[in-house]
PADREN-670178 format. One line per field, with one value per residue: residue in one letter; chain; x, y, z of N, C-alpha, C, O in turn. Coordinates in steps of 0.001 Angstrom, whole numbers, plus 500000, padded with zeros to 6 digits. Each point is the difference from the previous one (the first is absolute). Example, Ala and Ser with C-alpha at 12.3 -4.5 7.8 and 13.67 -1.06 7.14 Angstrom:
BEGIN
res = (A,S)
chain = (A,A)
n.x = (513190,498614)
n.y = (494310,501069)
n.z = (507800,498615)
ca.x = (499110,500820)
ca.y = (501190,501190)
ca.z = (500000,500060)
c.x = (500900,499230)
c.y = (501200,501090)
c.z = (500000,500730)
o.x = (501036,500509)
o.y = (499981,501108)
o.z = (500665,500169)
END
This chain:
BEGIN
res = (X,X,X,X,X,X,X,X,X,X,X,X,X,X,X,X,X,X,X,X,X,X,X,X,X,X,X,X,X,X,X,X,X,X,X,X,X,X,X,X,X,X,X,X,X,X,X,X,X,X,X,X,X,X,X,X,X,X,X,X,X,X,X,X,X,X,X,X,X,X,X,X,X,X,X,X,X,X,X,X,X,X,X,X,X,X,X,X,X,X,X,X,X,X,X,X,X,X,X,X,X,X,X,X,X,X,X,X,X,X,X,X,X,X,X,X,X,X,X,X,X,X,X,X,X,X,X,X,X,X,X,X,X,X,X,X,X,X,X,X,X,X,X,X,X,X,X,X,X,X,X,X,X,X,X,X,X,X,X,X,X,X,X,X,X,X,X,X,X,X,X,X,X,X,X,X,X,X,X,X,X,X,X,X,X,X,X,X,X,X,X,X,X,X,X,X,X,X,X,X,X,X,X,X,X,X,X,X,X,X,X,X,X,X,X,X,X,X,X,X,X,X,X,X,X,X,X,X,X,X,X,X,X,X,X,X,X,X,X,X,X,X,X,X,X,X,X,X,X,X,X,X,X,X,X,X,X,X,X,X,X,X,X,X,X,X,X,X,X,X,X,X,X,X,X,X,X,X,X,X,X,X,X,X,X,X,X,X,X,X,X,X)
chain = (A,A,A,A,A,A,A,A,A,A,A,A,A,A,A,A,A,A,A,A,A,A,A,A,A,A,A,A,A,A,A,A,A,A,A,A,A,A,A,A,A,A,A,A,A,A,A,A,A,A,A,A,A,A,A,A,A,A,A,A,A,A,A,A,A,A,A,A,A,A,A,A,A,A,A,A,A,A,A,A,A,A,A,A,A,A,A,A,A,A,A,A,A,A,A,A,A,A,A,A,A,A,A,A,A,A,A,A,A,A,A,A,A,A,A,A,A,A,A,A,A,A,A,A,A,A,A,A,A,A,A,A,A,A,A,A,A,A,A,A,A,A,A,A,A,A,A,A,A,A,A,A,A,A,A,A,A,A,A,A,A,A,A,A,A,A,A,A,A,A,A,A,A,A,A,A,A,A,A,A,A,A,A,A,A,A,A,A,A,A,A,A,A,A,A,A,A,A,A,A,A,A,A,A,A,A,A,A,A,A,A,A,A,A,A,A,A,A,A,A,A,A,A,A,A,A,A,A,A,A,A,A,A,A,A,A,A,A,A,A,A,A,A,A,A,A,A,A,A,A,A,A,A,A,A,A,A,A,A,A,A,A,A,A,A,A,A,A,A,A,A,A,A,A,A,A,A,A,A,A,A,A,A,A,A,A,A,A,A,A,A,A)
n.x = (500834,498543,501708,497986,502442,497636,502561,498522,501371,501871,499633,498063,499367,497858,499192,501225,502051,499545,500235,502265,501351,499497,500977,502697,500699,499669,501486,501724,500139,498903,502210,500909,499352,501261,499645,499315,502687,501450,498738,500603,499900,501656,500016,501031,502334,501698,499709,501405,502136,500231,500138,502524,499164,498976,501861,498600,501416,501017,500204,500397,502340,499825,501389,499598,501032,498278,498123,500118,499043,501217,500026,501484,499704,500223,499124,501648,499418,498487,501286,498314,501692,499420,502111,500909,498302,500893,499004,497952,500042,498884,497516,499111,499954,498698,497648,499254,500099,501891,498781,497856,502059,501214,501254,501765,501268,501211,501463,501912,501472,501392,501567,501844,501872,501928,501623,501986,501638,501405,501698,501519,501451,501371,502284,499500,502085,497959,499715,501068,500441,500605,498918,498202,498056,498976,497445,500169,499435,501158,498991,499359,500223,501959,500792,500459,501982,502313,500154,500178,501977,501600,499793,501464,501589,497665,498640,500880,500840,498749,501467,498350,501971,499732,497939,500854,498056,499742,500956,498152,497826,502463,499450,500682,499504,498042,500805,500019,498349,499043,499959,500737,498115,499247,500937,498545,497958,501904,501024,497783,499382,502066,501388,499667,500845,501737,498602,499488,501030,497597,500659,499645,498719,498086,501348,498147,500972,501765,499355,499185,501717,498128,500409,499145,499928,499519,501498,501233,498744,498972,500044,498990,497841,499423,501144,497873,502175,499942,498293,501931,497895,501006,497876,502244,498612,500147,497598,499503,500031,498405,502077,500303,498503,498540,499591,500279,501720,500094,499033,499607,501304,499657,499861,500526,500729,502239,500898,500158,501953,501935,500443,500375,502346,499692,499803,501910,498614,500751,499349,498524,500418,501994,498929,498649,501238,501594,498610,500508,500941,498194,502093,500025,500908,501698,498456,501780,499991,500832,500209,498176,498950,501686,498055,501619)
n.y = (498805,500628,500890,500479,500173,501071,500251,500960,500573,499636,498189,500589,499953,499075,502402,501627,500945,501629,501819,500693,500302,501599,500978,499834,501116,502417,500956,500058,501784,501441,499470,501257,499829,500116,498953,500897,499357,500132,498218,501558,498601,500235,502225,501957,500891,499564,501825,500580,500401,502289,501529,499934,499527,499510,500465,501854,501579,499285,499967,501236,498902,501919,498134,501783,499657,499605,499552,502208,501602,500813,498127,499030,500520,502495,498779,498300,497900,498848,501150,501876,501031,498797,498654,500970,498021,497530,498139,500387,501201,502091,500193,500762,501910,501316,500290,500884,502289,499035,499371,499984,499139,501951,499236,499023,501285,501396,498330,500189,501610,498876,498760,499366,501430,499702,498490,501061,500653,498753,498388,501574,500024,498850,501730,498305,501210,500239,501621,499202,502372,500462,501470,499227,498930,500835,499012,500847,501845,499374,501853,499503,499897,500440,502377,500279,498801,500774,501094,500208,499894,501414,500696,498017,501570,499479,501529,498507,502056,498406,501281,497785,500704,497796,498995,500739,500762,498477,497794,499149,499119,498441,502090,501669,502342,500078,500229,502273,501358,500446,500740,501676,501441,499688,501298,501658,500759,500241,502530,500869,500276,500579,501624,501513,499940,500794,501868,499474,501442,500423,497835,501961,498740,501317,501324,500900,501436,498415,497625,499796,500581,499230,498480,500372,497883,502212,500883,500357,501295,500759,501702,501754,500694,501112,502338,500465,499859,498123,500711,499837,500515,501525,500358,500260,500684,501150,498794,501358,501864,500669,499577,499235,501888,497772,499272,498519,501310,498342,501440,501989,499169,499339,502447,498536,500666,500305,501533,502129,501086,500000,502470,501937,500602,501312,502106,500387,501182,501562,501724,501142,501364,501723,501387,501328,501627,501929,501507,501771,499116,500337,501079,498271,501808,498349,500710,500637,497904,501383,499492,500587,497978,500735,499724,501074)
n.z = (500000,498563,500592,500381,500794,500049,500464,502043,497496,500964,500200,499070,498057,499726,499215,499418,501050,501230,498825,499869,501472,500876,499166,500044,502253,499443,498588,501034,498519,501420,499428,498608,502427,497925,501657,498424,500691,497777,500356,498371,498004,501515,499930,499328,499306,500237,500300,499741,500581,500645,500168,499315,498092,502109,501132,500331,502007,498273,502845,498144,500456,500388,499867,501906,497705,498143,501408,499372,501091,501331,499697,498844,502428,499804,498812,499779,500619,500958,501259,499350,499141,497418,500039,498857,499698,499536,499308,498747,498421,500780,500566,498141,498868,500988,499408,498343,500782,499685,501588,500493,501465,498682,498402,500831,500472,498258,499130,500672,500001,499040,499978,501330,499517,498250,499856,500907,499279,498929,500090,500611,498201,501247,500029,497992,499821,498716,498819,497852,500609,497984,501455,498232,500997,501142,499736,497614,501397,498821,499933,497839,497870,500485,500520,497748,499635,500457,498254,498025,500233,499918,497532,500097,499747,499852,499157,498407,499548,498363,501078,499894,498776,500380,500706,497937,501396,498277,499800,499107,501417,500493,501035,500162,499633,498543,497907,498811,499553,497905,498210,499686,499430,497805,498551,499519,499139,498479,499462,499461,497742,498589,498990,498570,497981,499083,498906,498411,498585,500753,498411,500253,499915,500611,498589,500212,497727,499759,498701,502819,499701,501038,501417,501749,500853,500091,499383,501800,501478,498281,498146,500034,499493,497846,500304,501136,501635,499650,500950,501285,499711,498820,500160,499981,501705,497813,501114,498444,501377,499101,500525,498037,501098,500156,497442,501625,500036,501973,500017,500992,501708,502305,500520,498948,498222,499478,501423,499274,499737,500270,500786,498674,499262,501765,500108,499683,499358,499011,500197,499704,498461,500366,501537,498975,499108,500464,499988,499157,501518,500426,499947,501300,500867,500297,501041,499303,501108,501328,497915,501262,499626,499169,500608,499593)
ca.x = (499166,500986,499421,500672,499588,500489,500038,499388,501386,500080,498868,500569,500779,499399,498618,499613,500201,498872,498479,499649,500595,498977,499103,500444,499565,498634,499966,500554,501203,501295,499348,501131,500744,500547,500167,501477,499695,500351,499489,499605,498450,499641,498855,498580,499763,499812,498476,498963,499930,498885,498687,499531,499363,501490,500282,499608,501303,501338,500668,501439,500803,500280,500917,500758,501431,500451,498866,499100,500693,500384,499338,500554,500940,501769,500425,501887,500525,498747,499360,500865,500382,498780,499360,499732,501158,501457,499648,500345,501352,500780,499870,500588,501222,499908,499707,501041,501718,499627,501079,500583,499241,499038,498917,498955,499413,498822,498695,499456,499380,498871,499226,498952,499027,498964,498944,498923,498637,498801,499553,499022,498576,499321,500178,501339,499972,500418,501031,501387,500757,500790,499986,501162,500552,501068,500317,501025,501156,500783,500233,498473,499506,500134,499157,498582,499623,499297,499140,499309,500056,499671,498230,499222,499570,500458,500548,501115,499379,501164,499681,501067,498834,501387,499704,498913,499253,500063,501124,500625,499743,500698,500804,502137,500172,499149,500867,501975,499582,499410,501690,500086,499158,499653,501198,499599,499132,500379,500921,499282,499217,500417,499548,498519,499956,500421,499295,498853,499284,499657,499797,499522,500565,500355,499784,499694,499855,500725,499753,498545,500352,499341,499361,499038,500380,498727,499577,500637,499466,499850,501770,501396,499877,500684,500898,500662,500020,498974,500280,499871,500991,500285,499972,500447,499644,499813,498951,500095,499672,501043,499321,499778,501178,499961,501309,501198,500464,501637,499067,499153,500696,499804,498590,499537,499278,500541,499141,498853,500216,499756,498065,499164,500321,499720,498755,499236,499180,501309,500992,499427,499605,500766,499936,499331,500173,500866,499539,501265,499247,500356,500597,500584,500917,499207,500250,501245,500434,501764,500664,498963,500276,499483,500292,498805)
ca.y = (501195,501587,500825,501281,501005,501006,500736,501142,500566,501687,500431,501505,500811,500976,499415,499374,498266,498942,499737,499307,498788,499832,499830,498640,499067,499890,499362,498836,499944,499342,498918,500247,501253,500436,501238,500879,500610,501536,500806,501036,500084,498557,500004,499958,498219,499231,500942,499120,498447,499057,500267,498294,498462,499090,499240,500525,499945,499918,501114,500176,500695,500308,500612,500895,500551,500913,501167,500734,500347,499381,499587,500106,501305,499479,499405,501114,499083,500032,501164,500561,501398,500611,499065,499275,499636,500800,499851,498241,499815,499758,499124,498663,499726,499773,498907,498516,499138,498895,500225,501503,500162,500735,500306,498889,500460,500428,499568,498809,501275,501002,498655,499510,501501,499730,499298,500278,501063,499204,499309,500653,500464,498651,498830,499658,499392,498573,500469,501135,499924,500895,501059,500412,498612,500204,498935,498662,500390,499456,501045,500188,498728,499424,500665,499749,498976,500268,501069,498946,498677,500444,500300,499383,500505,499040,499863,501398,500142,499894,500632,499424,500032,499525,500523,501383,500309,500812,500416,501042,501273,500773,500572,499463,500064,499238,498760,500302,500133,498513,498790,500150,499449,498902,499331,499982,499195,498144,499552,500048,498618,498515,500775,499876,498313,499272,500800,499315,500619,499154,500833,499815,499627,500825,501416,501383,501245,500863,500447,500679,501280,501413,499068,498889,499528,499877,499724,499047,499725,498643,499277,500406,498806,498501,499934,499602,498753,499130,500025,501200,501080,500992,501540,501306,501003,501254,500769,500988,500921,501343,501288,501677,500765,499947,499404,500812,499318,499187,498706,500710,499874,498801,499796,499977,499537,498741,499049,499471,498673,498753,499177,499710,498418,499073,500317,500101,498503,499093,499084,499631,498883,499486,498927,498823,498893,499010,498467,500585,500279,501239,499406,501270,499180,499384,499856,499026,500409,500296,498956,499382,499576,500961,499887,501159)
ca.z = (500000,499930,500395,499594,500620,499294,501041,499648,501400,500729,500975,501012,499095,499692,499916,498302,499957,501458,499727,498877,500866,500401,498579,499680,500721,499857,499020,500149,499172,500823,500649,501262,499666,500860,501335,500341,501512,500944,498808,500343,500027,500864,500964,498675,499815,501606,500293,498112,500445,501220,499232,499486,500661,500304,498468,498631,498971,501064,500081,500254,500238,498427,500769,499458,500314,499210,499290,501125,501455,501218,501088,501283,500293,500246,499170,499484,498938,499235,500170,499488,500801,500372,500790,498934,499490,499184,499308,499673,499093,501037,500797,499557,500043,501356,500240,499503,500504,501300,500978,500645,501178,500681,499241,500103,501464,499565,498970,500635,501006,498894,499350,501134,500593,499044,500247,501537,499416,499254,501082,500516,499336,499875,498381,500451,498679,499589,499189,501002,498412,499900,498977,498775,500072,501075,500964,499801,499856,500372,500646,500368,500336,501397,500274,499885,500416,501350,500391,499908,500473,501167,499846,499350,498698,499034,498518,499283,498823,499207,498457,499244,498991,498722,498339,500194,498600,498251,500129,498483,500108,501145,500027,500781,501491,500941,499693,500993,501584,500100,499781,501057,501724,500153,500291,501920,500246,499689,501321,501046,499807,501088,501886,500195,500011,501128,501337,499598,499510,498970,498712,498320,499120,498586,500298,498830,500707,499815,498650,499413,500595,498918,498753,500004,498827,500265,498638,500264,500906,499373,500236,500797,501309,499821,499979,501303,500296,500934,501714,500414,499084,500843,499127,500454,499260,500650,499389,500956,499363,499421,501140,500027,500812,501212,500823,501062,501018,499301,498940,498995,498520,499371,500457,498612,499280,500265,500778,499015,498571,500748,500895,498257,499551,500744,500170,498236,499848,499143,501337,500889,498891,499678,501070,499827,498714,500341,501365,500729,501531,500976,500969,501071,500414,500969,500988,500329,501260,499844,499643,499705,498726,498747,498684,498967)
c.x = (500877,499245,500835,499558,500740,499936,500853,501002,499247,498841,500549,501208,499291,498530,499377,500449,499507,498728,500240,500201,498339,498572,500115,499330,498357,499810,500028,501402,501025,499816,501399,500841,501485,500415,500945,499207,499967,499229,498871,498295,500097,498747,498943,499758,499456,498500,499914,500123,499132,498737,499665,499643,501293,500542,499940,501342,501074,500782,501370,500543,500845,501255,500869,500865,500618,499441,499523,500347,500116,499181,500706,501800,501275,500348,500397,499977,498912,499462,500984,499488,498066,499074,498899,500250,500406,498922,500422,501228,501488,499956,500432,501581,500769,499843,500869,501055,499254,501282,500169,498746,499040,498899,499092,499453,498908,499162,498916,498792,498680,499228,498999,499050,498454,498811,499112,499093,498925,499376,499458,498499,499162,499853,500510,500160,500545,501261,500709,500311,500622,499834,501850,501164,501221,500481,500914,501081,501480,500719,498272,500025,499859,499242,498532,499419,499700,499016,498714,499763,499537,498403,499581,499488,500663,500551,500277,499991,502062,499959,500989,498967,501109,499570,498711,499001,499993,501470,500687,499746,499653,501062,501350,499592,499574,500598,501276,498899,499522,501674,500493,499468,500297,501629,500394,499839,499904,500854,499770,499238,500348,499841,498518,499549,500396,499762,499205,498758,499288,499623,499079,500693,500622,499691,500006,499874,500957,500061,499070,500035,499331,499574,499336,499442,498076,499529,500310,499990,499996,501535,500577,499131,500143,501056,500864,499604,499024,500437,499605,500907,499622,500096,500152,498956,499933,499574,499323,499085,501092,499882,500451,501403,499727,501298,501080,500654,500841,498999,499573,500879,499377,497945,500066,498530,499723,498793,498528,499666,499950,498979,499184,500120,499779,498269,499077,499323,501105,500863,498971,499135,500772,500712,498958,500029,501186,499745,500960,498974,500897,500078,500447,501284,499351,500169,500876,500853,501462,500658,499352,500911,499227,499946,498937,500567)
c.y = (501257,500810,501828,501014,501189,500839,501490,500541,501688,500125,501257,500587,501472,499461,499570,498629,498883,500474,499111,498718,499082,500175,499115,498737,499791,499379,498551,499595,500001,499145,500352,501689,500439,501513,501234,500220,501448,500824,501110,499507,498769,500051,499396,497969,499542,500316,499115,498423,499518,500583,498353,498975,499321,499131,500283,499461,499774,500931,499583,501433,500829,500992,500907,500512,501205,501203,500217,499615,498081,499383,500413,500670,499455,499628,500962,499672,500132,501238,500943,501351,500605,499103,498612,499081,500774,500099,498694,500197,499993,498818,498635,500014,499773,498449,499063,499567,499433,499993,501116,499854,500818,500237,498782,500140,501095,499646,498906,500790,500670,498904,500109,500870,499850,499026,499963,501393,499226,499488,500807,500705,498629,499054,499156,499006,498538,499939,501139,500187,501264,501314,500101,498734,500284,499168,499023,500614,499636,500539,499545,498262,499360,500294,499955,498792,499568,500722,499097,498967,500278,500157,499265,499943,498417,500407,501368,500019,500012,500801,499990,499699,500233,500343,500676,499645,500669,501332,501440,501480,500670,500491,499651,500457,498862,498720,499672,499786,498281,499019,500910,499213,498487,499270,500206,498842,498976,499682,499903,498673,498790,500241,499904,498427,499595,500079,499582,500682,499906,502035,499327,498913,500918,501410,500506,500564,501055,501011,500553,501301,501035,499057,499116,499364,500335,499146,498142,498481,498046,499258,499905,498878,498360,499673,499741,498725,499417,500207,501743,501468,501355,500911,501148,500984,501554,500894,500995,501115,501189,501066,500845,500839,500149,499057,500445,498373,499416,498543,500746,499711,498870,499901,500527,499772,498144,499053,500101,498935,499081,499567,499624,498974,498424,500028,499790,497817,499122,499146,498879,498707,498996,498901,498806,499417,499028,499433,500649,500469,501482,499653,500888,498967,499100,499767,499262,500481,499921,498695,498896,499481,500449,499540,500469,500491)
c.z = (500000,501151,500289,501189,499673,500790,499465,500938,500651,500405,501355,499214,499778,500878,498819,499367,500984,499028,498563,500403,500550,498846,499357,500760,500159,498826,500284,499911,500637,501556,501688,499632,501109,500612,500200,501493,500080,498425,500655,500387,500371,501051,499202,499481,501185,500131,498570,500410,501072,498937,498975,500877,500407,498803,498830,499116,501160,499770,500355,500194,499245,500950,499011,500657,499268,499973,501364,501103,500570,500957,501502,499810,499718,498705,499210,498319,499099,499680,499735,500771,501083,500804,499060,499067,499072,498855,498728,499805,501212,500959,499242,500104,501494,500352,499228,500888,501177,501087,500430,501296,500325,499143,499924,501509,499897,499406,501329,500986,499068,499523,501156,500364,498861,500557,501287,499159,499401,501556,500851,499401,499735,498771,500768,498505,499875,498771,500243,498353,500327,499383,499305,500404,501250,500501,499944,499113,500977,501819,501397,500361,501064,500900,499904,500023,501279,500657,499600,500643,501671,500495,499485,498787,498896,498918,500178,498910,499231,498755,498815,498908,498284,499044,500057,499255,499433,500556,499083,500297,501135,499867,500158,500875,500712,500086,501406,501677,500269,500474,501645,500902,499536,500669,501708,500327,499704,501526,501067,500295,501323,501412,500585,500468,501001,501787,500093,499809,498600,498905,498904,498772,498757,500676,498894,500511,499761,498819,499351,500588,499128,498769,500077,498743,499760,498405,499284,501015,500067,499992,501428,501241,499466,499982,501542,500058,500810,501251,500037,499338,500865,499007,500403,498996,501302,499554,500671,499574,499411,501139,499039,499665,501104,501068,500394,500861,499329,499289,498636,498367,498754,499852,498329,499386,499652,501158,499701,499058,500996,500571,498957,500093,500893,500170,498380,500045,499266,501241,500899,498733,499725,501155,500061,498736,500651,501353,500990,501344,500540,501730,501061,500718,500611,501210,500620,500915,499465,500491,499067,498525,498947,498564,498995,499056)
o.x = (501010,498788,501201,498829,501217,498883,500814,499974,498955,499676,500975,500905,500703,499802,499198,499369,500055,499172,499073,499319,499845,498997,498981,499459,499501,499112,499049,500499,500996,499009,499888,500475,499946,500305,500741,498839,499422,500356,499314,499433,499222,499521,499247,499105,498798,499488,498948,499046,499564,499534,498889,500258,500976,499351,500617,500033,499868,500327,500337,499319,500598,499790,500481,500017,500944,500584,499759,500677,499389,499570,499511,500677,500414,500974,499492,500257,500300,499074,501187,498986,499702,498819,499249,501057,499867,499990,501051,500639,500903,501039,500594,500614,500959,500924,500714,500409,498912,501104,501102,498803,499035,498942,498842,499039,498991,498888,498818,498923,499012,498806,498817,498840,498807,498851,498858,498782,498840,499019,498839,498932,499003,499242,500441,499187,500981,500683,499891,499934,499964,500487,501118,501199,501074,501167,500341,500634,499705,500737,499872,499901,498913,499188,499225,498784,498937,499553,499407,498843,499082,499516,498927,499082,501179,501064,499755,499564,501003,499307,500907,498837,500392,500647,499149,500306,500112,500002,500971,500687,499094,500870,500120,499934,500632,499880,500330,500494,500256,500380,499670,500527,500547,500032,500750,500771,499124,499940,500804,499982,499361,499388,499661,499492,499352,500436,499798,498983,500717,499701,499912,501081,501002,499230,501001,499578,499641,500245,499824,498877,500584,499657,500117,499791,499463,499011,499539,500546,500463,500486,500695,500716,500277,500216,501196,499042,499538,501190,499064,501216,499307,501094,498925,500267,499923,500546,499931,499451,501191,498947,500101,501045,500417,500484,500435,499379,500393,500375,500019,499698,499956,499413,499675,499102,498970,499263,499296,499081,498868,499389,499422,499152,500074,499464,498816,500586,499993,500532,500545,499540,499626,500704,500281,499405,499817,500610,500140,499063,501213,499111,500168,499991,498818,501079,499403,500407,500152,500144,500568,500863,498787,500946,498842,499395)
o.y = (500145,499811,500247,500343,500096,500421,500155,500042,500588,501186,500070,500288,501009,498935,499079,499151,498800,499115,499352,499209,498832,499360,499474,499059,498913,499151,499369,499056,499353,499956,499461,500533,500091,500984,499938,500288,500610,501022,499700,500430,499229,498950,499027,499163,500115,498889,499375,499231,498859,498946,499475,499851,499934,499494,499295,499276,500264,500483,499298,501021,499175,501156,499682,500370,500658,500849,499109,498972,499087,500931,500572,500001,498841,500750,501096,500846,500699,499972,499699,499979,500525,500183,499157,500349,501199,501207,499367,499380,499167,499371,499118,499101,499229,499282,499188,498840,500254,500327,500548,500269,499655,500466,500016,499269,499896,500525,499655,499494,500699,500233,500316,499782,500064,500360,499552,500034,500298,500540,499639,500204,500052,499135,500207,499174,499413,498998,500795,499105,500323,499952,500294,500016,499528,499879,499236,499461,500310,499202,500103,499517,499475,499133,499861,499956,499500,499729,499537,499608,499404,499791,500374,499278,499759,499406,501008,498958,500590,499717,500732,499609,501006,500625,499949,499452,501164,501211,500743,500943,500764,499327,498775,499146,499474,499332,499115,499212,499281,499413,499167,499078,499403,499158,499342,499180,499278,499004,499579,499392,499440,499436,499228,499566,499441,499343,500079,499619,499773,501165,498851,500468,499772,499986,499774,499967,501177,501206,500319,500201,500736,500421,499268,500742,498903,499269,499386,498944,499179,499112,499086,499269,499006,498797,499714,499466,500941,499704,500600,500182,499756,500225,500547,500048,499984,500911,499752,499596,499994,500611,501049,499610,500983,499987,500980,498958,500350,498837,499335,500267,499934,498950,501186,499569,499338,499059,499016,499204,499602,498931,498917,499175,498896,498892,499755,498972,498801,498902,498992,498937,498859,499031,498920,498932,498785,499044,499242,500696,500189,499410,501202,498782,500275,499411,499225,501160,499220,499761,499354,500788,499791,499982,499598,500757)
o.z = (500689,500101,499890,500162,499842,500301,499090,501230,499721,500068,500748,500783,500038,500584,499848,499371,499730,500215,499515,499346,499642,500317,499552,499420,500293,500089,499540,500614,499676,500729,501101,498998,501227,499327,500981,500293,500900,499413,500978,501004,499438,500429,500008,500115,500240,499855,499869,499880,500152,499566,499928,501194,499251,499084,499201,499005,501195,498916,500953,499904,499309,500369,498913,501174,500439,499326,500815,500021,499444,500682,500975,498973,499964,500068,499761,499143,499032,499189,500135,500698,501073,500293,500489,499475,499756,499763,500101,500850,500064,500202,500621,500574,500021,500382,500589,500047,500516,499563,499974,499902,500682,500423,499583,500243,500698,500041,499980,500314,500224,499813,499873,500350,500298,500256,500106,500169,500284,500511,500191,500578,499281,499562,501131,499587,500459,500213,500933,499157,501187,498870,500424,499724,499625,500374,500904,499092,501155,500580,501220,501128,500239,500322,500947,500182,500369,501114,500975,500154,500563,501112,499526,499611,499741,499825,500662,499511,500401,499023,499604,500094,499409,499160,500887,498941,500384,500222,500140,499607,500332,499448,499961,500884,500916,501028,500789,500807,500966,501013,500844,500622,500926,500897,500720,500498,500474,500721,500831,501070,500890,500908,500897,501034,500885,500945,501212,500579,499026,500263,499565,499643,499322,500959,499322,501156,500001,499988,498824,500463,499205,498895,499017,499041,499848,499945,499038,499680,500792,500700,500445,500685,500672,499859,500063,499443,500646,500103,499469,499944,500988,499482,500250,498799,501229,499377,501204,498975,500311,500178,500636,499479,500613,501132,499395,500213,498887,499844,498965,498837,498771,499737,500039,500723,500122,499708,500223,499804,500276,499975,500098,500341,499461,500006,499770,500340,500277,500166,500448,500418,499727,499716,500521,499855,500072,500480,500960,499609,499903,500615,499791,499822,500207,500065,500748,499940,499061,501199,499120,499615,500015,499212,499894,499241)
END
């Protein structure tokens, strides 16, 4: 059996991206969303999640290291003059090196601070992934595994993803960021594994960045494997020139297309010609044997 959960990143990025985020899930269309802890309109999400039916969607963790303020104090390394992170391009380059005591002492301070904010607002996530993939960055990995592990958090999200659909009419940028995160994330693979932490058999997502395949729909679900697959989408409203803050970069037009493209009847036809089921993580205790 194929089945497909199609989870809904940056929740609390904007309010416009929590109303397009949530129009998806009234639709049906999405089925798990993950959490920025220090995102500006996290009240607002959070106030939209107790408003669903228990269970509607599974909530995960969407840990940040690169964009907008800090959970918690003191930190030299992650943060720059204005108290803030460094942003993607700096924080990655940061994050890649590995072996540096103190910066893995801040990430570990900020991981955890992250997740007691969900846990006190009465999340408590069953998945864990990464804004702009942090988590299995090499610097991060460790850390956030524990941090996980510490909360029980079963799966983690692998963002590994070798070959692209309709490969021809994606960009090099999108090509050079895809071949990045995934080669993380092959190195991450065994680790994870070996923690005993459960994944997806397959992850999309990287190559659909402002492209959802809406026209297409048909190929691209006969094209995932049988068990469990994991669709990265980020659908949202247009705030405007209302938008502001360390997310507004990314609150585009773009996430229209996407909510269209997941919400338009083509997708939702195209799940019942291929027999493909809509899915939420499943409830699995941390170690538990995995196989999906």
């Amino acid at each position: 059996m194929k089945q497909l959960i199609v989870n809904a990143d940056d929740l609390g990025a904007d309010k416009s991206r929590n109303a397009g985020i949530f129009e998806a899930i009234a639709a049906g269309v999405v089925t798990s969303l993950s959490i920025l802890p220090n995102g500006p309109a996290l009240k607002d999400g959070l106030r939209r999640i107790r408003e669903l039916p228990r269970d509607r969607v599974s909530l995960g963790i969407h840990f940040n290291l690169s964009e907008g303020k800090p959970l918690s104090a003191g930190l030299r390394l992650l943060t720059g003059p204005d108290g803030c992170f460094l942003g993607k391009k700096s924080a990655q380059s940061l994050l890649v090196r590995s072996g540096c005591p103190e910066l893995e002492n801040e990430i570990r301070q900020e991981l955890n601070a992250q997740i007691a904010a969900l846990r006190n607002a009465g999340v408590h996530p069953d998945h864990s992934d990464g804004h702009q993939h942090v988590h299995i960055l090499p610097a991060v990995l460790k850390p956030a595994a524990d941090a996980a592990r510490m909360n029980g958090i079963a799966w983690v999200r692998i963002p590994e993803e070798s070959q692209a659909f309709q490969a021809d009419t994606i960009s090099s940028g999108i090509h050079e960021e895809a071949h990045f995160f995934s080669c993380h994330a092959e190195a991450a693979r065994p680790v994870l594994n070996a923690l005993g932490f459960c994944t997806t058999i397959q992850f999309r997502g990287l190559y659909f960045k402002g492209r959802l395949p809406s026209s297409h729909w048909f190929e691209f679900l006969q094209s995932i494997p049988h068990g469990l697959t994991e669709l990265m989408v980020h659908p949202g409203r247009f705030a405007g020139n209302s938008a502001s803050g360390p997310f507004s970069g990314f609150s585009t037009r773009d996430r229209e297309t996407e909510l269209e493209a997941l919400t338009h009847g083509r997708f939702r036809m195209a799940l019942r010609e291929t027999g493909v089921e809509l899915a939420r993580f499943p409830k699995t205790a941390l170690d538990e044997r995995c196989e999906f």
